[in-house]
N, C-alpha and C positions, 0 to 999 in steps of 0.2 A: 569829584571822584576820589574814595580813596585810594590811595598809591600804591597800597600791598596788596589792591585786591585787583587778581587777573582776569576776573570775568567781565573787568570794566564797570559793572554796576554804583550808579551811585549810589552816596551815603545820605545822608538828612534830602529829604525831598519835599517841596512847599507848593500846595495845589491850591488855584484861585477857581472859583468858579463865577461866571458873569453871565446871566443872562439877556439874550438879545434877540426879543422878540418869541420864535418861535426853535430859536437853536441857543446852543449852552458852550460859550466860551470855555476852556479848560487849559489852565496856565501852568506848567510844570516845572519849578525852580531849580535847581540844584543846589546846594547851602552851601558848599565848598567852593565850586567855579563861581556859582552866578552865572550858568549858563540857563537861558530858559527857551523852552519850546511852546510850543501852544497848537491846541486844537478844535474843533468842534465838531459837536453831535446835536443832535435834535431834542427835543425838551421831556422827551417822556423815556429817553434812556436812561439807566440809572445811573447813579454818581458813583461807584465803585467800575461800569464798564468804561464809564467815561475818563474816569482815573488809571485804569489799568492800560487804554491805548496810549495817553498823555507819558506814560510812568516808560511806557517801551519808546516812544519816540525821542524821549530823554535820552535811554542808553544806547538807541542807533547815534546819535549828534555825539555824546558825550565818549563813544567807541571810536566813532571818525576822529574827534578831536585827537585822543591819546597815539595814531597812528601817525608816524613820522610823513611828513609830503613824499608824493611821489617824484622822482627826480623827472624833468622835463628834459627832452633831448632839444629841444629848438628854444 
């Protein structure tokens, strides 16, 4: 994630696409963390819708990540 930017969004983004079977692995890297998420959709979706859910699952994880823990009372 870059650091100046508040909307959380990541920067350089690395998409693997794996086929398995009749559904389409979809791996979404972050370049900077190294953090990655992954997803899957069925094989005749296209690779842009399949990129764009992968691409949002990134900045929900990479959003939780940048937010301080919650304090634990117990």
């Amino acid at each position: 994630m870059r650091r100046n930017d508040p909307t959380g969004a990541p920067g350089t983004v690395y998409f693997e696409f794996i086929k398995h079977g009749n559904t389409i692995k979809v791996v979404a890297i972050d370049a900077e963390s190294g953090i990655e998420v992954s997803t899957l959709g069925p094989v005749y979706a296209s690779e842009n819708e399949l990129q764009q859910i992968a691409y949002k699952k990134l900045q929900i994880v990479l959003q939780k990540n940048a937010r301080p823990p919650k304090k634990r009372l117990f």
